[in-house]
C-alpha positions as CSV (number, residue, x, y, z in Angstrom):
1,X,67.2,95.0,116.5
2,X,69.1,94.6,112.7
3,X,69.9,98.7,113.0
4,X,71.2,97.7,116.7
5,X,73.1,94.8,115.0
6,X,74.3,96.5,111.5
7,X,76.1,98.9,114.4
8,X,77.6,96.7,116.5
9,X,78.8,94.5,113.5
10,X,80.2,98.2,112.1
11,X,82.3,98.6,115.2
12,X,83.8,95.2,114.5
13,X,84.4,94.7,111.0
14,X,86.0,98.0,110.9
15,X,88.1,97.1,114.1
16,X,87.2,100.5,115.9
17,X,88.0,98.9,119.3
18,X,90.1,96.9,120.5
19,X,89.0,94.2,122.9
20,X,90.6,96.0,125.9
21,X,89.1,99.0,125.0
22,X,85.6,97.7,124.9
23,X,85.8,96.0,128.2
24,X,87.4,99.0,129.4
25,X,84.0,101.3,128.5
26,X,81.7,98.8,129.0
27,X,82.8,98.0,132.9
28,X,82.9,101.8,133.0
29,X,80.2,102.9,131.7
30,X,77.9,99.9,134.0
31,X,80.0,101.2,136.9
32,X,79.0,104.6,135.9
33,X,75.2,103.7,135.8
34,X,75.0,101.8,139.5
35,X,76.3,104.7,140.4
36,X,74.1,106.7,138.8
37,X,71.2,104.7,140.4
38,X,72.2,104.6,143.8
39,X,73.0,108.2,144.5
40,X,69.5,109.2,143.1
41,X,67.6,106.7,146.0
42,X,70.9,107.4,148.9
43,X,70.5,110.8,149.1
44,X,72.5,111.0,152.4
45,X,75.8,110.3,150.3
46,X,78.4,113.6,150.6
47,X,77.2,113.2,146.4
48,X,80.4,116.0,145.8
49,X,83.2,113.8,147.7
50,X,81.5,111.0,146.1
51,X,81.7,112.6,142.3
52,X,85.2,113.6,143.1
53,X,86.4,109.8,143.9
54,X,83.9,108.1,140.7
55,X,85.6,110.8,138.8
56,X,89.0,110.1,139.5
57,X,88.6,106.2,139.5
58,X,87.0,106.2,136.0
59,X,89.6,108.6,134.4
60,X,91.9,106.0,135.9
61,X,90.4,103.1,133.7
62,X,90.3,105.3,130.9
63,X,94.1,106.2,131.1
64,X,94.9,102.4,131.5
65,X,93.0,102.0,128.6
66,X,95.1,104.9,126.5
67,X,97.9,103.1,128.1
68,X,97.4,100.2,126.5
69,X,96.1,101.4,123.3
70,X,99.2,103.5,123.2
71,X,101.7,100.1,123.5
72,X,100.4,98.7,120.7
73,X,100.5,101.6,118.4
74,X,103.8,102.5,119.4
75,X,105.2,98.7,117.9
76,X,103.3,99.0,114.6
77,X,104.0,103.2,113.9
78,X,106.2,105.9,113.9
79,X,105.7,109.2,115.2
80,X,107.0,111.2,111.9
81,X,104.3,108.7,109.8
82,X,101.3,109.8,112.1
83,X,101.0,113.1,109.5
84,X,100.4,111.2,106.1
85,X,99.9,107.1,107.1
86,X,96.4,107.4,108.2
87,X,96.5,103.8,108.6
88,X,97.0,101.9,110.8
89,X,98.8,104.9,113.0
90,X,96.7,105.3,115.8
91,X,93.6,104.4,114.7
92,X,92.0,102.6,117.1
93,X,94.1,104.6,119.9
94,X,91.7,108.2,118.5
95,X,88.5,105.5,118.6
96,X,88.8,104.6,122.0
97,X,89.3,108.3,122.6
98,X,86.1,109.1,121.1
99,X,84.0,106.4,122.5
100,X,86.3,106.4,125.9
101,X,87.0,110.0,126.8
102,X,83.6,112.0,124.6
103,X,80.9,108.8,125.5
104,X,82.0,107.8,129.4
105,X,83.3,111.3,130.6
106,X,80.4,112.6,128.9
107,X,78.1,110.1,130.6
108,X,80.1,110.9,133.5
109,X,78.9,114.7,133.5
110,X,75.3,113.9,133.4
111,X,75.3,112.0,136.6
112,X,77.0,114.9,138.2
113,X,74.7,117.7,137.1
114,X,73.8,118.7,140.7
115,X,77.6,118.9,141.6
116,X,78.7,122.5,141.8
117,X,82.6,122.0,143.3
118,X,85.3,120.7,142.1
119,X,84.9,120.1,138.2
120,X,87.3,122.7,137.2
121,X,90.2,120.0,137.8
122,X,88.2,117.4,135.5
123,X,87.6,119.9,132.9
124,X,91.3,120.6,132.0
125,X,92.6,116.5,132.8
126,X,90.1,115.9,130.0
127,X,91.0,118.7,127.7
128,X,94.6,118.1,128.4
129,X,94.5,114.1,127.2
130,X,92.0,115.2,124.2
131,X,94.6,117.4,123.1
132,X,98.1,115.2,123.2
133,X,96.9,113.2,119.7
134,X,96.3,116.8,118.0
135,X,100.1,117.9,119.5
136,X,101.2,114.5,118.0
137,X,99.9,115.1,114.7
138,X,101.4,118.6,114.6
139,X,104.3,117.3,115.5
140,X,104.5,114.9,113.0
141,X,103.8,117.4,110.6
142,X,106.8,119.2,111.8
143,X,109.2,116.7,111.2
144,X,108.1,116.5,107.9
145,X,109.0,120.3,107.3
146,X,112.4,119.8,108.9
147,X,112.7,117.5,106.2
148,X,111.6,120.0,103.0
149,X,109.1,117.2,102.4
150,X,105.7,119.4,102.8
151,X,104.7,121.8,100.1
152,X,103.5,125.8,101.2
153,X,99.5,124.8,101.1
154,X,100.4,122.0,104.2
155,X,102.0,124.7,105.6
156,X,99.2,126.7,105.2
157,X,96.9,124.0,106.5
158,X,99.7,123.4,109.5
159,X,99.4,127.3,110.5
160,X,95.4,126.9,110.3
161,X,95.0,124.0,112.5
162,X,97.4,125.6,115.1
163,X,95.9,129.0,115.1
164,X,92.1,126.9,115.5
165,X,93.2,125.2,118.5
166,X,94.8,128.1,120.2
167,X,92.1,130.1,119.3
168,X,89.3,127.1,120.6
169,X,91.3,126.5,124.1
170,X,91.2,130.8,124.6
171,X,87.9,130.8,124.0
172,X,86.7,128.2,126.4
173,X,88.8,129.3,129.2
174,X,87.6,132.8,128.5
175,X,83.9,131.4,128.4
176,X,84.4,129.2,131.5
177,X,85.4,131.8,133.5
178,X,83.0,134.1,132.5
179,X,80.2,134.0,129.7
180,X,79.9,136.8,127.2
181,X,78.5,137.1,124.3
182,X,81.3,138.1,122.6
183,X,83.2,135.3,123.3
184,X,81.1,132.7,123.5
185,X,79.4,133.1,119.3
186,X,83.0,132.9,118.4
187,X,83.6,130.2,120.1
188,X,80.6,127.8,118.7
189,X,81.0,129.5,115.3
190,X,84.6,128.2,115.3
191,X,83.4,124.5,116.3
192,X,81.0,124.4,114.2
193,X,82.7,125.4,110.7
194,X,85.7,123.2,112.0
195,X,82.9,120.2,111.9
196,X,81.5,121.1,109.2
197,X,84.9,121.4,107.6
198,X,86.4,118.1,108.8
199,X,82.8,116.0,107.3
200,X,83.5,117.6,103.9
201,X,86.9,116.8,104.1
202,X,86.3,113.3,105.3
203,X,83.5,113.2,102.6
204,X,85.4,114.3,99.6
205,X,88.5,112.6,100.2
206,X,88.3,110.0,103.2
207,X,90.9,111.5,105.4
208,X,89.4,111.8,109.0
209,X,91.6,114.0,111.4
210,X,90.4,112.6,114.6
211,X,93.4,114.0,116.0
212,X,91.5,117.6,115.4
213,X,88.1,116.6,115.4
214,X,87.7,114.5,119.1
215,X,88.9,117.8,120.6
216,X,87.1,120.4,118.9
217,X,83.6,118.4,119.3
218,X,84.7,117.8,123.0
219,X,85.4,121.3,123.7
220,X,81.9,122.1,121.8
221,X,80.0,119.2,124.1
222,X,81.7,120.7,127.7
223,X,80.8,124.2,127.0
224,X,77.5,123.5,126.4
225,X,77.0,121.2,129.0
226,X,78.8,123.7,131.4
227,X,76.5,126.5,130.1
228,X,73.3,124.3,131.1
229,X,74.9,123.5,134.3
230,X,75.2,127.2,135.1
231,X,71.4,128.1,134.8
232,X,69.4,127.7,138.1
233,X,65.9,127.9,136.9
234,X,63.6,126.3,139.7
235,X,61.6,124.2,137.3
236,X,65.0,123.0,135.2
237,X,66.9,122.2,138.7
238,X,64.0,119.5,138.9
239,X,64.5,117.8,136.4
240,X,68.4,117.1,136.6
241,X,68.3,114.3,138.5
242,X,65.5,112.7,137.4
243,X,67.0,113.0,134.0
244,X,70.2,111.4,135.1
245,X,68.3,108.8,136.3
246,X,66.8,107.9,133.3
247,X,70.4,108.2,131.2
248,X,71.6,105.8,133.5
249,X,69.5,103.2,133.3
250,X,69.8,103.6,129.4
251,X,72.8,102.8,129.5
252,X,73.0,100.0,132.2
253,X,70.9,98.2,129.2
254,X,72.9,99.0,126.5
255,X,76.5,98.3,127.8
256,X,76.2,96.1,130.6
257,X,79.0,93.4,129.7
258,X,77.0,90.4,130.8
259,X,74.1,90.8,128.6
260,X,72.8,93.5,126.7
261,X,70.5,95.2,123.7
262,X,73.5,94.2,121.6
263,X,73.7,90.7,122.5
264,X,70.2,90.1,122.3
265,X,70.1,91.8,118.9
266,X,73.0,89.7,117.7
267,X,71.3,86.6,118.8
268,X,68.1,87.1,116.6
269,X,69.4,88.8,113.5
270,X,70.7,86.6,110.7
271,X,74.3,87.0,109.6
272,X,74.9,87.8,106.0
273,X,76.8,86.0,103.6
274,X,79.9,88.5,103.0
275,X,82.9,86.7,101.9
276,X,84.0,83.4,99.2
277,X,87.0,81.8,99.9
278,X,88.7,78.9,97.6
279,X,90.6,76.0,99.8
280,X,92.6,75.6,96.5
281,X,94.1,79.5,97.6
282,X,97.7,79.4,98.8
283,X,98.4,82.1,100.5
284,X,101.7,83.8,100.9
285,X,103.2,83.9,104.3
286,X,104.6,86.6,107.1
287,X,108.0,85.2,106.7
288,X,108.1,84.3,103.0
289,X,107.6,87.9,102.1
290,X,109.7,89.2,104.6
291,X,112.3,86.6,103.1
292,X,111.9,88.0,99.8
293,X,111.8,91.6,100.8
294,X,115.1,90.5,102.2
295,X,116.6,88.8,99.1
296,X,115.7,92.1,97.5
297,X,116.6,94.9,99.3
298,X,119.6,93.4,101.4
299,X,117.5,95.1,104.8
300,X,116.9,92.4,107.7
301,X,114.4,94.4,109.7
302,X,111.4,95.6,108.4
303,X,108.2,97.4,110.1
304,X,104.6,96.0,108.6
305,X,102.0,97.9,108.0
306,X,98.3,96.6,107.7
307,X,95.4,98.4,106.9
308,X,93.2,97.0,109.6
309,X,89.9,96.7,107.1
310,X,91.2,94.3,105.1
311,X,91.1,90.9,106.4
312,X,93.8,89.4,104.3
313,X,97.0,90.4,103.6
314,X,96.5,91.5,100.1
315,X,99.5,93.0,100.0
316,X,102.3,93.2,102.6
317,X,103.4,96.6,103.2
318,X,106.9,96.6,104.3
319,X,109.6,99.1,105.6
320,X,112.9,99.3,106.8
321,X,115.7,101.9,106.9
322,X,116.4,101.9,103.5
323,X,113.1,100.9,101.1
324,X,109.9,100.4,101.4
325,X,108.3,97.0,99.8
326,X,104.9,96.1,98.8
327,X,104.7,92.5,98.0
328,X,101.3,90.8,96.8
329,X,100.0,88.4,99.3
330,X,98.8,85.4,97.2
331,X,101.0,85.5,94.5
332,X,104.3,87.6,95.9
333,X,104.7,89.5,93.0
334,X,106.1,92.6,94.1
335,X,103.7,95.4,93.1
336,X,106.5,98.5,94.3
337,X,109.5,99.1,95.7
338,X,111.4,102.3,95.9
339,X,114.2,103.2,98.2
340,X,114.0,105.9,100.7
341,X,117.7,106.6,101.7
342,X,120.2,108.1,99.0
343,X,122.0,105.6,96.6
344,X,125.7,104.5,97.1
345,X,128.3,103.1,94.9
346,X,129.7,104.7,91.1
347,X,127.8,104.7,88.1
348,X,127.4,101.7,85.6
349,X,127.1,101.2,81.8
350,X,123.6,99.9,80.4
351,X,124.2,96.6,80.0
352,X,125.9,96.4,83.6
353,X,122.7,97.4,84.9
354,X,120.7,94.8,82.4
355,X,122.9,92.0,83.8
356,X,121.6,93.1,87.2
357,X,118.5,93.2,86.6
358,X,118.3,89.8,85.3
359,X,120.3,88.6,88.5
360,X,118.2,90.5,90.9
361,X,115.3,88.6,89.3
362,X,117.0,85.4,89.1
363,X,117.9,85.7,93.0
364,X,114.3,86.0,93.9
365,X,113.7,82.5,92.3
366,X,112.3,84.1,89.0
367,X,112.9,82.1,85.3
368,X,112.3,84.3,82.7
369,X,111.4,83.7,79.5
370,X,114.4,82.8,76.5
371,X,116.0,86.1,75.8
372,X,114.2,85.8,71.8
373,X,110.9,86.1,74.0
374,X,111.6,89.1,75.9
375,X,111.9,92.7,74.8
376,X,114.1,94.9,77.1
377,X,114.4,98.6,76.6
378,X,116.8,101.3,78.5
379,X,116.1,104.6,79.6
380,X,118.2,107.4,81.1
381,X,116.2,109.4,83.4
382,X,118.4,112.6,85.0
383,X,120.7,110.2,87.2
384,X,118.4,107.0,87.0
385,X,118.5,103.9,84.8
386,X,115.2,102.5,84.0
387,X,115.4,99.0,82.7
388,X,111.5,97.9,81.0
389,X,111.4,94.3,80.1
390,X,108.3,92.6,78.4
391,X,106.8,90.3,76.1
392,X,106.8,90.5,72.5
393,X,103.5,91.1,71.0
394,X,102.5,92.5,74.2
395,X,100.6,95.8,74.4
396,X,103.4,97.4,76.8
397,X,101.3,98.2,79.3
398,X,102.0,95.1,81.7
399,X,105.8,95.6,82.1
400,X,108.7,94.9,84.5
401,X,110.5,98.1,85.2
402,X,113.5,97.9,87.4
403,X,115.1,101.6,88.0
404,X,118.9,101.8,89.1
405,X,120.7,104.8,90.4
406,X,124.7,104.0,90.8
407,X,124.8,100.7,92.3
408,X,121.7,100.8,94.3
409,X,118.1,99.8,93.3
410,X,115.6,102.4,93.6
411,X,112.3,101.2,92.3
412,X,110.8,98.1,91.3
413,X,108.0,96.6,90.0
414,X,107.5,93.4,88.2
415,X,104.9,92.0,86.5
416,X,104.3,87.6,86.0
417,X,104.1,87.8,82.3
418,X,108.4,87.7,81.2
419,X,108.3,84.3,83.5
420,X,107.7,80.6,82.4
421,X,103.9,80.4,83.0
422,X,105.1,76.8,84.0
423,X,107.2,77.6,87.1
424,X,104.8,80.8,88.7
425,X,103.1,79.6,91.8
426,X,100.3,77.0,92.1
427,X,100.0,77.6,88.1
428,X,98.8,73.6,87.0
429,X,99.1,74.2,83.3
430,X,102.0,74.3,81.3
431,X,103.0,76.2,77.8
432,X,101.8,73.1,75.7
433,X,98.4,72.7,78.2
434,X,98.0,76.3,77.0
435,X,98.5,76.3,73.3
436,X,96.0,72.8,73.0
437,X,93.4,74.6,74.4
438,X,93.7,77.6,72.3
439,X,93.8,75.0,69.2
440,X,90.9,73.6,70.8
441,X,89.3,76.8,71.0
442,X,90.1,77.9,67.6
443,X,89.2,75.0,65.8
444,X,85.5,75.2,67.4
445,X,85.7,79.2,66.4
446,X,86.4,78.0,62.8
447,X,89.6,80.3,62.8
448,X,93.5,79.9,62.9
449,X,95.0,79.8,65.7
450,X,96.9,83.3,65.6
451,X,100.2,84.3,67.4
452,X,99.2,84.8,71.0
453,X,101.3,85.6,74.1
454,X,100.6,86.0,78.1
455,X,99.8,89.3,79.0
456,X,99.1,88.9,82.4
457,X,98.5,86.3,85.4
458,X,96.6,87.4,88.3
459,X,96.0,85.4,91.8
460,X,93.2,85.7,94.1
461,X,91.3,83.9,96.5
462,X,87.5,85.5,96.4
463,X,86.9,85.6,92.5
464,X,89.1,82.9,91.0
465,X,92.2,81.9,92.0
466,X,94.4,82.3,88.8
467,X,93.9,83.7,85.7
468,X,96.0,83.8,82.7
469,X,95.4,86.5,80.4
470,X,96.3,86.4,76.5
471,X,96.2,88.7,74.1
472,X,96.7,87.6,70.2
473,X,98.4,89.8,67.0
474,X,95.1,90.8,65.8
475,X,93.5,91.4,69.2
476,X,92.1,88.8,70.4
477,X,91.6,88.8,74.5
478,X,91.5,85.7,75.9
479,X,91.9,84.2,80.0
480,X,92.3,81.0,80.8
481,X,92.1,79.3,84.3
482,X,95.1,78.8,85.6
483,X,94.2,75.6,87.3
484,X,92.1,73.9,85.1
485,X,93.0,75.3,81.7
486,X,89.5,76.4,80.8
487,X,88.8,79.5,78.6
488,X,86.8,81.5,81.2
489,X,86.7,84.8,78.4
490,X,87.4,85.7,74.6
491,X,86.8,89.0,72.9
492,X,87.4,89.1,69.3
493,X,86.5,90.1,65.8
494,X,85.8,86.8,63.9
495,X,86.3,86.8,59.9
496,X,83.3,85.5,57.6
497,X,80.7,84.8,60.5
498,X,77.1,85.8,59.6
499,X,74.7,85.1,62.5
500,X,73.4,82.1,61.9
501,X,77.4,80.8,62.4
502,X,77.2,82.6,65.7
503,X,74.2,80.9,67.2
504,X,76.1,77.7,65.7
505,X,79.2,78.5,67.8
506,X,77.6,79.4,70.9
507,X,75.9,75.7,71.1
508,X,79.0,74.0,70.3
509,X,80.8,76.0,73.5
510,X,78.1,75.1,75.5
511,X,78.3,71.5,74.3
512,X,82.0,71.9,75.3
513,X,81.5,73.3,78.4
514,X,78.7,70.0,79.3
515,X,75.7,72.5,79.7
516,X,72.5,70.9,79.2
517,X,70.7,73.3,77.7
518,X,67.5,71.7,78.6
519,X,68.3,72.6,82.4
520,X,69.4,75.9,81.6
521,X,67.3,79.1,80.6
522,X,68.1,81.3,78.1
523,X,67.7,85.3,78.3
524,X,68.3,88.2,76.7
525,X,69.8,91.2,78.7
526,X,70.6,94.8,76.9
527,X,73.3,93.2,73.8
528,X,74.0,89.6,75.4
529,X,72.5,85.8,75.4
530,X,72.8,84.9,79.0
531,X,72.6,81.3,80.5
532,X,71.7,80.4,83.8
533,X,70.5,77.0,85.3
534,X,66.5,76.5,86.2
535,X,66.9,74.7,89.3
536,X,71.1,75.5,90.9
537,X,72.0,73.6,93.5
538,X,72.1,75.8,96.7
539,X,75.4,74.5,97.9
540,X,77.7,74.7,94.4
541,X,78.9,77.9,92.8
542,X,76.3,78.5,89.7
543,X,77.5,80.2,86.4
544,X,76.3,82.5,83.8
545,X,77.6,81.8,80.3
546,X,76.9,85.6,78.4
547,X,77.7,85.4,74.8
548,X,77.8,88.7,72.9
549,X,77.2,89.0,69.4
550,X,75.2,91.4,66.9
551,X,74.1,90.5,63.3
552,X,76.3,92.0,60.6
553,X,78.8,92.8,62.9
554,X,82.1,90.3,63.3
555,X,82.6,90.5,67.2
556,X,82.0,88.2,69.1
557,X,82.3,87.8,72.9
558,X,81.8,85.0,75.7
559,X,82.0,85.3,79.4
560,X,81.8,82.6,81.8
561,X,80.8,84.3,85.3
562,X,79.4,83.4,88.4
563,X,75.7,83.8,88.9
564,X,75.3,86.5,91.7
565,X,71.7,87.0,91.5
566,X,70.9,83.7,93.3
567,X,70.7,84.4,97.4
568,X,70.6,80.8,99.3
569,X,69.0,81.4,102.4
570,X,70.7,80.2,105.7
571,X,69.9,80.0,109.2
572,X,72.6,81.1,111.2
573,X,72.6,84.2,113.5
574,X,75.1,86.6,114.0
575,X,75.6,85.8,118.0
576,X,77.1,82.2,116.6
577,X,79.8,84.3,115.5
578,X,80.9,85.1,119.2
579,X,80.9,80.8,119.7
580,X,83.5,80.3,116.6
581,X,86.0,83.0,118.0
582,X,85.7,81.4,121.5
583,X,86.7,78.0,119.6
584,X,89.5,79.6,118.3
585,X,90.5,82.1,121.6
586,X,91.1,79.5,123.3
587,X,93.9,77.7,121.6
588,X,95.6,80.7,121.0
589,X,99.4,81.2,122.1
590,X,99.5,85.0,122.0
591,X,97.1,88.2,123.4
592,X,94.4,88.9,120.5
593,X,93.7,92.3,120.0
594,X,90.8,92.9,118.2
595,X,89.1,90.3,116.0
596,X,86.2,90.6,113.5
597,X,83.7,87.6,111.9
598,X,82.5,87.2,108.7
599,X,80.2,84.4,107.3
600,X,81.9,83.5,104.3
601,X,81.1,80.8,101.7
602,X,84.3,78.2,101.6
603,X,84.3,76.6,98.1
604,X,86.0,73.3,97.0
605,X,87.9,71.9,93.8
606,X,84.5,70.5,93.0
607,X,82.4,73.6,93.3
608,X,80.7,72.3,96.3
609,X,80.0,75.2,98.8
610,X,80.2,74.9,102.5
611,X,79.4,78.1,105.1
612,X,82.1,78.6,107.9
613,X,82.9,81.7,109.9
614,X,86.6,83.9,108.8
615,X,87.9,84.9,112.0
616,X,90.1,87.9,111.6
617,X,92.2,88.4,115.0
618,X,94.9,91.0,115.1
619,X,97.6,89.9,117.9
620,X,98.8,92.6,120.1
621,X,101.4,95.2,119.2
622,X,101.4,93.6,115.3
623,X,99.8,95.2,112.5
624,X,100.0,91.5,112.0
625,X,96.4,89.9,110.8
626,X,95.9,85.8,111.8
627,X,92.6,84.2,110.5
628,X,90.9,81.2,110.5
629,X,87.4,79.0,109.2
630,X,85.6,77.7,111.4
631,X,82.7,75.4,110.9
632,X,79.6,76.9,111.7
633,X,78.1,73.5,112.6
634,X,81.4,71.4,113.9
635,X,83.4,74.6,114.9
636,X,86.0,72.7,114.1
637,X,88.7,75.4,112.3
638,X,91.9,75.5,110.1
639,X,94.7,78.9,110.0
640,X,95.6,80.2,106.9
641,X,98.6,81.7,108.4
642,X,100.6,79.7,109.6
């Protein structure tokens, strides 16, 4: 039952089909087995007029299922992307041709084994839908040449994959027609290495061609099943319908749609913890980044694209005619930006393009820092200014670079750390918050306070929600919470400590940090003091503090983390999940597509942990991803998109 479960759970998380393509193979495939079952006990049924009308009725369903698969990749893609977006461009369109055209045809053939008429005409429908995605991604690839944008080894790869399909589809028909040896080695040899190929390929570098590799294992599967359906041994002829019995009623257990292995293996398996989610997070929505994707580039319509195994929209992947944007999606920081159409307009001097810079940022609601705060450097690359702006005393490796060419931005990418850490978003500390706690800090250290500026801010919503990150002149690494104000980390080489000062310092940040130590256990792990509490409360976050420190040496290091080792047991099944979406579905103002649950551990401004289930539901033809908690007890639930 769990390994029946961990697969079914697979198919969801990873959003391999859609809902319509489930139901689609599930009614199918149970249509499929009743048939199955009745033409093995009604043996006066004409079984080949029979076949011919099952097999043209399920290859129906199965192209209204392409049909719609094929709708909503065409709003979320483009044809010419197909070649080097692997995601989302038709993802779940070459899943529901594996587990749609490969699993019910395939099924399909097993029922007819006794059926000697008539399956020419299914054999090249089939082969003939199998290959349109592999002409697609050719195509694609094409386009890409036209444009001079493919270097000689894809071309190389292009002229492979063509003369492997040509030379795939000869040798079938040759091998349907009549079987040889001298065609038919080929042939398998071919499939093979091209398997064997595309798992190394997928294994090294994650790129699946499905495109490629749903045909080539099909055409491998129908020869061999046409091969056994060509022998007429006496004692083999026996056994086929028995056996096609007995593959029916398989899978009238495993797929029927009103209850099944699945569902029962859902309903007595528990669900894992797999997600933590702050309420304090604010995430950044559809529209405000498009609005500020707008702001920037001038471009009003832009395409998203969503990688559909991410459940948030870490990052909002934008396009239009002219850029392409990727904004952050907690913070809206924009990670990259570069433009894809040729720049207009005349040249400009150096500071022009400064002045613009600072406006650009200014436009998109940015205050940066006093100009005696800020360095900004300008380099001439071939026809490109790039303008670099960041901190003084900052390392240089966090920095805003804005990159002009004539009048036009070309590429973009900012960092939080030139801004007023007092008007980024949700920050609840201020410059003067800040430098008090670092004379807190340093005063408890038994050091002066040295020069120090923000390095880096960073948003999140699984980990922490802010974090400030400092960096001093003589290399000290600090972060702060962003909300709170607490030092969460320092790193740093302390002057005239022996280790007896250490030990001293280590009790006195506990004592700051309100950590009774006589409720708390101290250990010693490889180089670090680590404390943890004896007896955690199941339902709030528990810490770690980890001080590092060695005698003789002057670093010191403390690190306040979250306790991971400690697993709180719950009760809930993963069949509860189906209730929450139901909750949900049914409120819902527009077509879900395919959706996804995941028991996730919602946390509070006071650290108090409560379980709910994150609904992840993509609407149709949107790369678009909508969730929602709901209560595992109360299933009452919130959006966080709006």
């Amino acid at each position: 039952m769990e390994l029946i479960s961990r697969f079914v759970l697979h198919i969801e998380n990873y959003f391999l089909l859609s809902h319509f393509s489930k139901g689609i193979i599930l009614w199918t495939l149970t249509a499929l087995a009743i048939y199955g079952m009745i033409s093995f006990f009604v043996k006066k049924w004409d079984n080949t007029k029979v076949s011919i009308y099952v097999g043209f009725a399920v290859r129906l369903a199965l192209l209204i299922g392409l049909s719609i698969e094929m709708l909503h990749q065409a709003n979320i893609t483009e044809i010419a992307n197909i070649y080097y977006d692997r995601q989302p461009s038709l993802r779940q369109f070459l899943q529901f041709l594996f587990f749609g055209y490969i699993i019910v045809v395939g099924f399909y053939y097993i029922l007819t084994l006794k059926q000697k008429k008539n399956q020419g005409i299914f054999y090249i429908l089939d082969i003939a839908v199998l290959t349109l995605p592999a002409l697609q991604f050719l195509t694609s690839m094409v386009i890409y040449m036209v444009k001079g944008e493919v270097e000689r080894s894809e071309i190389t790869v292009f002229l492979i994959i063509l003369l492997i399909l040509i030379g795939c589809l000869i040798l079938f028909f040759l091998n349907y027609w009549e079987i040889r040896w001298l065609t038919i080695i080929p042939f398998y040899v071919v499939v093979l290495f091209v398997c064997l190929l595309i798992f190394a390929l997928r294994k090294d570098t994650g790129v699946d061609i499905m495109e490629i590799s749903n045909l080539i294992i099909f055409l491998g599967l129908l020869m061999t099943y046409h091969l056994f359906k060509r022998r007429e041994v006496g004692q083999l002829e026996r056994f086929k319908r028995p056996f096609s019995l007995a593959i029916a009623c398989i899978f009238l257990v495993l797929c029927n749609p009103l209850y099944n292995v699945a569902d029962a293996a859902l309903a007595k398996t528990d669900a894992e913890v797999r997600l933590r989610y702050y309420e304090s997070t604010n995430l950044v929505q559809l529209e405000e980044a498009k609005e500020l994707a707008t702001i920037i580039t001038g471009d009003r319509r832009f395409m998203l694209q969503q990688s559909e195994t991410e459940d948030f929209h870490n990052r909002y992947f934008f396009q239009s005619e002219n850029y392409a944007v990727d904004i952050h999606g907690i913070s809206g920081e924009v990670f990259n930006l570069h433009r894809r159409t040729k720049p207009v307009g005349n040249e400009l001097s150096n500071d022009e393009y400064i002045v613009r810079s600072k406006q650009l940022l200014q436009k998109m609601g940015r205050t940066l820092l006093p100009d005696n705060q800020i360095n900004i450097s300008v380099t001439e690359e071939e026809s490109r200014v790039k303008i670099e702006m960041q901190p003084k005393l900052s390392e240089g490796f966090m920095n805003t670079t804005i990159s002009w060419e004539k009048e036009s931005l070309v590429e973009f990418h900012e960092n939080l750390n030139i801004y007023s850490i007092e008007t980024l978003k949700d920050v609840r500390i201020d410059t003067k918050i800040i430098e008090s706690v670092l004379n807190q800090w340093y005063k408890l250290l038994g050091q002066k306070r040295p020069e120090y500026v923000i390095d880096d801010v960073q948003y999140g919503y699984s980990n922490r929600t802010i974090e400030i990150y400092i960096i001093t002149n003589n290399n000290h690494l600090i972060t702060i919470d962003g909300r709170t104000g607490e030092i969460l980390y320092f790193s740093g080489s302390l002057e005239s400590q022996g280790q007896g000062n250490f030990e001293e310092i280590e009790a006195k940040i506990l004592a700051q940090k309100k950590v009774k130590t006589k409720e708390w256990q101290r250990e010693r792990h490889s180089n670090f003091w680590e404390w943890r509490e004896k007896d955690p409360d199941e339902m709030k976050l528990t810490y770690v503090h980890q001080f590092g420190y060695t005698e003789g040496q002057p670093l010191f290091m403390y690190d306040k983390g979250f306790d991971y080792y400690r697993e709180k047991d719950n009760n809930i099944k993963n069949a509860s999940s189906r209730e929450a979406y139901e909750a949900v579905a049914q409120e819902l103002e527009y077509t879900p597509y395919a959706s996804r649950a995941k028991l996730t551990e919602v946390v509070d401004e006071n650290d108090k942990i409560h379980l709910a289930w994150l609904i992840v539901i993509q609407p149709y033809k949107t790369s678009e991803h909508r969730l929602y908690l709901v209560d595992v007890e109360t299933k009452e639930w919130v959006s966080l998109y709006e």
